[in-house]
C-alpha positions in Angstrom: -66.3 1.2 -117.3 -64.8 4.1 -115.9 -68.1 5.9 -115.3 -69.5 3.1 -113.3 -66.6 3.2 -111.1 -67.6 7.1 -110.6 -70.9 6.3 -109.9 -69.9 3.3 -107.5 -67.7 6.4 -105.9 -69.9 8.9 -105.6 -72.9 6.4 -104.0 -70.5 5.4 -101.1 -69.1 9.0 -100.4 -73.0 9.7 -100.2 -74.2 6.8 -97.7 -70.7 8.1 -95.5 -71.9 11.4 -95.7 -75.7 10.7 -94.6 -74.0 8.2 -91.7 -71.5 11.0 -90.3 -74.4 13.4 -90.3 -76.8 11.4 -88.6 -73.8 10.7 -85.6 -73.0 14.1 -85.7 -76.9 14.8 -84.8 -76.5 12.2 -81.9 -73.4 13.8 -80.5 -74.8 17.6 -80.3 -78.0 16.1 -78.7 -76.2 14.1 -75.9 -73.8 17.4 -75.3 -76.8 19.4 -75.3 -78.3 17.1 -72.5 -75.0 16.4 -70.3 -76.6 20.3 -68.3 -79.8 18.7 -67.4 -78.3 15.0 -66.5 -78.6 13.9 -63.0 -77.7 10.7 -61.9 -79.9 8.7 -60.1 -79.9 9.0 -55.7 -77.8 6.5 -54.1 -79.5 4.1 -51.7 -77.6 3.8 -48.3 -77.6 2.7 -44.7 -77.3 5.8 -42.0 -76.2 5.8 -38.2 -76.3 8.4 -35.6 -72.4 9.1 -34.6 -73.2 8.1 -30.5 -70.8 9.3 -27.6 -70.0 6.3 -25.5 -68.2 5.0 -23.0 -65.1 2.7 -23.2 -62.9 0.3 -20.7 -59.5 1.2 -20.5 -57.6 -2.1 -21.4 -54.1 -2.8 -22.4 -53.5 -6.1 -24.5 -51.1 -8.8 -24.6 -49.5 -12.3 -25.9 -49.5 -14.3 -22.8 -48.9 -18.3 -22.6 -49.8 -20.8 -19.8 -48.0 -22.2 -17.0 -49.1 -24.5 -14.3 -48.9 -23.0 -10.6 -46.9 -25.8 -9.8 -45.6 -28.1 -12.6 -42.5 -31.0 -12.6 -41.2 -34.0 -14.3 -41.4 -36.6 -11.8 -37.9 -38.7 -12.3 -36.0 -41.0 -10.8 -34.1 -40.1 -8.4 -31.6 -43.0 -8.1 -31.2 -46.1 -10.9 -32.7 -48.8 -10.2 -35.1 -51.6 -12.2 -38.8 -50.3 -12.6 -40.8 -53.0 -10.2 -44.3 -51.8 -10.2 -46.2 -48.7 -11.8 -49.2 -47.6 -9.3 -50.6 -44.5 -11.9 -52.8 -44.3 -14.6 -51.5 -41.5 -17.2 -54.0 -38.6 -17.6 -55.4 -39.4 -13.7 -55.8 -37.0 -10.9 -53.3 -37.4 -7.9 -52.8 -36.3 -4.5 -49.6 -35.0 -2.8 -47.8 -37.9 -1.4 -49.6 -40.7 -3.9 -47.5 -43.9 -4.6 -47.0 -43.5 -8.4 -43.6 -45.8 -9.3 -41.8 -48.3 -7.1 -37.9 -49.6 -7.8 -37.0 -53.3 -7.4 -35.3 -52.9 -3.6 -34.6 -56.4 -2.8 -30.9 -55.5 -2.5 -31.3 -52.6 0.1 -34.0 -54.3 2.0 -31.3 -57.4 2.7 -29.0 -55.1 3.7 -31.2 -53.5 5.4 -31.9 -56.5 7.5 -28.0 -56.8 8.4 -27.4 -53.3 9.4 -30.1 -53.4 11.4 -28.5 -56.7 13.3 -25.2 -54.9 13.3 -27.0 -51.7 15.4 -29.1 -54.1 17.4 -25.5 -55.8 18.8 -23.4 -52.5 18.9 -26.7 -51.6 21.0 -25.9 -54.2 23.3 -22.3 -53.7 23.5 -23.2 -49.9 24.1 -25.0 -50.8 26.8 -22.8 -53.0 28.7 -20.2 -50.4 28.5 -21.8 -48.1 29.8 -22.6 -50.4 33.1 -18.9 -51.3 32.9 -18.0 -47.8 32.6 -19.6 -46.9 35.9 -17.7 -49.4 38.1 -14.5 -48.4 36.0 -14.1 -51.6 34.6 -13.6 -50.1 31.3 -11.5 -47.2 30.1 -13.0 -43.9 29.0 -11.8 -44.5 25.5 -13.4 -47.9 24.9 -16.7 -46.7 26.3 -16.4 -43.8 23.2 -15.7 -46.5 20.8 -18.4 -48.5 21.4 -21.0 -45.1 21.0 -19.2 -44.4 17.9 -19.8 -47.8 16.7 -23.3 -47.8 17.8 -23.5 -44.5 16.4 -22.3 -46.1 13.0 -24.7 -48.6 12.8 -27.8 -46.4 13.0 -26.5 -44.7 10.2 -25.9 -47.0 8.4 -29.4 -48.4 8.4 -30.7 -45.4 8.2 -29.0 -44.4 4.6 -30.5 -47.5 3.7 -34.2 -46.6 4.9 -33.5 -43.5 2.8 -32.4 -45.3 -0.2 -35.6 -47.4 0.0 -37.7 -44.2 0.4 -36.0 -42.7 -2.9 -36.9 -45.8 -5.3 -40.7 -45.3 -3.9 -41.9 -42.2 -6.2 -44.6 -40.3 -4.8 -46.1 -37.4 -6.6 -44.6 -34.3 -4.3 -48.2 -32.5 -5.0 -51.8 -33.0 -6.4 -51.9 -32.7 -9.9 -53.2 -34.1 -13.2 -50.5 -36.7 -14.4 -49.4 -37.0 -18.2 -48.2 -39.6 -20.3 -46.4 -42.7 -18.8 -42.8 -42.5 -20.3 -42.1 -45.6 -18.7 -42.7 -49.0 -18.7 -42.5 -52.0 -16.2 -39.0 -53.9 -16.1 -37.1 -50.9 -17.2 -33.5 -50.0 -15.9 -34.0 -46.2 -14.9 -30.9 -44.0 -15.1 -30.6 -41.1 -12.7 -32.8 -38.1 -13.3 -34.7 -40.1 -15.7 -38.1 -38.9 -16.4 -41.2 -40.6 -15.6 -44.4 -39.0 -16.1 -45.3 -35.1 -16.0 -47.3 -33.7 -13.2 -48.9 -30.6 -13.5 -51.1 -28.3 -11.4 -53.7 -26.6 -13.2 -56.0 -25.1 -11.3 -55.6 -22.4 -10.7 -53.3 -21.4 -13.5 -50.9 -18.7 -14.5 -50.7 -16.4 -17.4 -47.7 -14.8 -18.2 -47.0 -12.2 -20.4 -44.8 -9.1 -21.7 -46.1 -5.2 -21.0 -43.9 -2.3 -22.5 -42.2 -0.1 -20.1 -44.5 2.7 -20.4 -47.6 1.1 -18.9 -46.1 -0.4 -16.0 -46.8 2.7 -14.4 -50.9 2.1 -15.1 -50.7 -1.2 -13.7 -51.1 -2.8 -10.4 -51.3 -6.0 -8.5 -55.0 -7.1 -8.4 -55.8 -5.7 -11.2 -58.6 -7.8 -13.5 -57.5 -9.3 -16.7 -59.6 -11.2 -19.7 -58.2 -14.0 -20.6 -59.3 -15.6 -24.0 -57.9 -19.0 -25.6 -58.5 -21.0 -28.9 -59.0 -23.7 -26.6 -61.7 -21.6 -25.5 -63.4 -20.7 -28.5 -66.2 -17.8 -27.8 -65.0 -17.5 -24.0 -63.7 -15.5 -22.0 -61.8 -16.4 -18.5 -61.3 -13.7 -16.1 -58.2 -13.2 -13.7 -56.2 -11.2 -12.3 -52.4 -10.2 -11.7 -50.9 -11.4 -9.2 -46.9 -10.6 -9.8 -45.0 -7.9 -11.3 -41.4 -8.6 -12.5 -39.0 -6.2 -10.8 -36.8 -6.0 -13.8 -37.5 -4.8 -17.3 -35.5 -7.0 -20.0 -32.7 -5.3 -21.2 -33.3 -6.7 -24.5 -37.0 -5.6 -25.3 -37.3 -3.0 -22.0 -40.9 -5.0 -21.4 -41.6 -6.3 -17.9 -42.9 -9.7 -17.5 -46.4 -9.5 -15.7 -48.0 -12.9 -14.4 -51.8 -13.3 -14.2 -53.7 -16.2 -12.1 -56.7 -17.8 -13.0 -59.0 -20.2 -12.2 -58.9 -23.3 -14.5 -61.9 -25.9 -12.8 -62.8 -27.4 -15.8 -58.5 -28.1 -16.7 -59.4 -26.4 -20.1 -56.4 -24.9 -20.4 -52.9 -26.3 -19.9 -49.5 -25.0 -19.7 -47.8 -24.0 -22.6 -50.8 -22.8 -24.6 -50.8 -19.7 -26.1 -53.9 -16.9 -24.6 -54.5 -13.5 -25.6 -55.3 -11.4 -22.2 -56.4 -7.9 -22.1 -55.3 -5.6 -18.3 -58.8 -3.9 -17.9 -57.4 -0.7 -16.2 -59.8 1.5 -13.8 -61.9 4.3 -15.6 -63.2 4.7 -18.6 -62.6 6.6 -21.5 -65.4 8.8 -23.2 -65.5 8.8 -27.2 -67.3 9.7 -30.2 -68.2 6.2 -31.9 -69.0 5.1 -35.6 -69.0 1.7 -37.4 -65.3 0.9 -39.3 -67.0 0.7 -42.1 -68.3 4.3 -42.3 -64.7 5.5 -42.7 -63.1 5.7 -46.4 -59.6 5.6 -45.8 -57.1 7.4 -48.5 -53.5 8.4 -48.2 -54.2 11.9 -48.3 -56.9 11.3 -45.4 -59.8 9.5 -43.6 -63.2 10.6 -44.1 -67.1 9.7 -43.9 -69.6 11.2 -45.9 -72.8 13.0 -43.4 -76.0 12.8 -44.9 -77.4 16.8 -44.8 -80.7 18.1 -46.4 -80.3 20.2 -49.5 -82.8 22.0 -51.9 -83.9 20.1 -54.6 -83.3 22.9 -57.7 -86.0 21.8 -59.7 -89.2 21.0 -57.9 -87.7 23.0 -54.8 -88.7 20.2 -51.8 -85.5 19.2 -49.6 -83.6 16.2 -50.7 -80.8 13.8 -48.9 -77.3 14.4 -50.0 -74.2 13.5 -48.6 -71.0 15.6 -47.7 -67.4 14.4 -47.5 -66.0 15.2 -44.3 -62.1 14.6 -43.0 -61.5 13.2 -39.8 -59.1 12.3 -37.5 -59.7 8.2 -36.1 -58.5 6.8 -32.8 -58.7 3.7 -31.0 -60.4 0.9 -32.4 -62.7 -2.0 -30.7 -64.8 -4.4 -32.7 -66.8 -2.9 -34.9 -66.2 0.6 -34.0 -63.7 3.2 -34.2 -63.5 6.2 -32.1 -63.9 9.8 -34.4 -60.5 12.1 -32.4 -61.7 15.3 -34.4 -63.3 16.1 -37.4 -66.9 15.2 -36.5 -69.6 16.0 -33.8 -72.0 14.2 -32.0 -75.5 13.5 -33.6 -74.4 13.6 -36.8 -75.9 11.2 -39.9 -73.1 9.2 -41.3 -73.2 6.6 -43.9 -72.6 3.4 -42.3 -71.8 1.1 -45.4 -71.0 1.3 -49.4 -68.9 4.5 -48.5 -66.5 3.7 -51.6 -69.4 4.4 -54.4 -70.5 7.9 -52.9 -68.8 11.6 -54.1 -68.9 14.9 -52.0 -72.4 16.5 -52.8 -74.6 13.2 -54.4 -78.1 12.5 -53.5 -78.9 9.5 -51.5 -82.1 7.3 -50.3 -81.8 6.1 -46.9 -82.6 2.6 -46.2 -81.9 1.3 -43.2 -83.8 -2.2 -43.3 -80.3 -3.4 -44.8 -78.2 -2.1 -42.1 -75.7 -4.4 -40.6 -75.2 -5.3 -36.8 -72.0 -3.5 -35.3 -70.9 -5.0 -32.0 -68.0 -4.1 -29.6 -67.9 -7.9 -29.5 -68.3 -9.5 -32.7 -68.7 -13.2 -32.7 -67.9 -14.2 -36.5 -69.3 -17.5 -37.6 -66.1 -18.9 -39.0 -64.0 -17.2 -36.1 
């Protein structure tokens, strides 16, 4: 028994031995290789790092405000007697839009005008009297002050009458009826909203330090959701003469043209102050740059001698740079990099300083100062 349990021993310690030696072979053979290894080229998409020239524009958050914009309301109380507008239509100055039940003022109306028509006449005779000094100096006065009176007094009424007509004080597109017929308005209750929008303004906030780069007449871009893949132009047409104390921005206020009534007051717009001149940079796509904390870089593709069968090769060398402004697709290169140079354009993140590459640029992407994204 016990030398079948040496034997069963001594068989396994041999098949563990003949298995450690056979790994053991592997290993020194794949160390032995690791010299001669060299990964496979990368395959990658190449541009030419382009000077090129950029506008000069300052953005902002602006929102919309009709040129000329009021709640029409009433302007005395009074029962609603007849509505003459259809909500949502376009109106002209001095259009008959609400009229107040009047029957009151127009009777009196009709006896104040009696009462000036006989203080008329008595005015008159006086006056003949006065002449032949049948009449003292004082009654003649009395009877043009009670003349006087009664001319008044019908026309306060006239103006009262004129009050409960609402007219829309200038062309506009009306809004929603708020409203309705047989209603007992209160004073300075609303009645419909009249705006003018076109033209219309955009206002919005600058920071103190480039009000001194804007002017008056100066172009602006306007662009809306409302507006989706368009772009309004305008341009400034009032500087506020006071900063705000709170945020030390200056309100600027642009005007432009609204013929299609797009765009209404209230909505938000993003506008962009295109400034005169241009500025002259070094341009790559975004997506060339590997960012890092330490520092941005891009990898230039540079020919090297292949060490083995001695013909030049593609290989790619890490290069720090300093980025600026950004537009679109593009970001300007401040330092680190010189015109004409091969950059890698995309799949930056996969690449190390000094790896062969394959360039391919039948995948290369579009890069646009104005991309137009299809879910945008």
């Amino acid at each position: 028994m016990k030398k079948r349990i040496l034997l069963s021993l001594l068989g396994l310690l041999l098949v563990i031995s003949i298995l450690a030696g056979i790994k053991g072979l592997q290993i020194f053979k794949m160390v032995g290789a690791k010299g001669s290894f060299a990964p496979p080229p990368e395959t990658v998409t190449t541009v030419l790092a382009h000077p090129a020239s950029w506008e000069i524009t300052v953005p902002a958050v602006g929102s919309l405000e009709a040129v000329q914009g009021v709640t029409v309301a009433a302007e005395l109380p009074g029962k609603v007697a007849n509505i003459s507008f259809t909500p949502g239509a376009q109106v002209q100055a001095g259009s008959i839009l609400l009229q107040q039940d009047t029957s009151s003022e127009e009777a009196q109306l009709q006896a104040a005008e009696a009462q000036a028509a006989l203080t008329k006449s008595n005015f008159a005779r006086l006056r003949l009297l006065l002449e032949t000094n049948a009449v003292s100096q004082a009654a003649y006065d009395d009877g043009e002050a009670k003349y006087k009176q009664a001319v008044a007094q019908t026309h306060e009424i006239k103006a009262t009458i004129a009050k409960k007509t609402i007219r829309a004080p200038f062309s506009g597109r009306l809004g929603i009826r708020l409203v309705n017929l047989g209603q007992i308005l209160k004073e300075g209750e609303a009645i419909v909203s009249l705006q003018a929008l076109n033209p219309i303004f955009v206002n919005f906030m600058l920071p103190q330090q480039e009000l001194s780069r804007v002017r008056s007449g100066f172009s602006v871009r306007i662009t809306s959701d409302a507006l989706p893949g368009q772009t309004m132009p305008g341009k400034i047409t009032a500087l506020n003469p006071q900063a705000d104390n709170a945020t030390r921005n200056v309100r600027v206020q642009a005007t432009a043209a609204n013929k299609e009534e797009r765009l209404h007051p209230g909505m938000f717009a993003s506008v962009a102050v295109v400034l005169p001149g241009k500025n002259q940079v070094l341009a790559i796509p975004a997506t060339a740059v590997l960012p890092a904390p330490y520092g941005d870089s891009v990898f230039v593709v540079e020919e090297k001698k292949n060490e083995k069968t001695g013909k030049p090769d593609l290989a790619v060398r890490q290069q720090f740079v300093r980025l600026g402004e950004r537009r679109g697709d593009f970001v300007a290169i401040a330092s680190g990099l010189e015109a004409g140079a091969t950059v890698v354009s995309s799949g930056v993140f996969k690449l190390r300083n000094g790896q062969s590459v394959v360039v391919d640029n039948a995948l290369n992407p579009k890069f646009s100062l104005n991309p137009k994204p299809d879910n945008s």
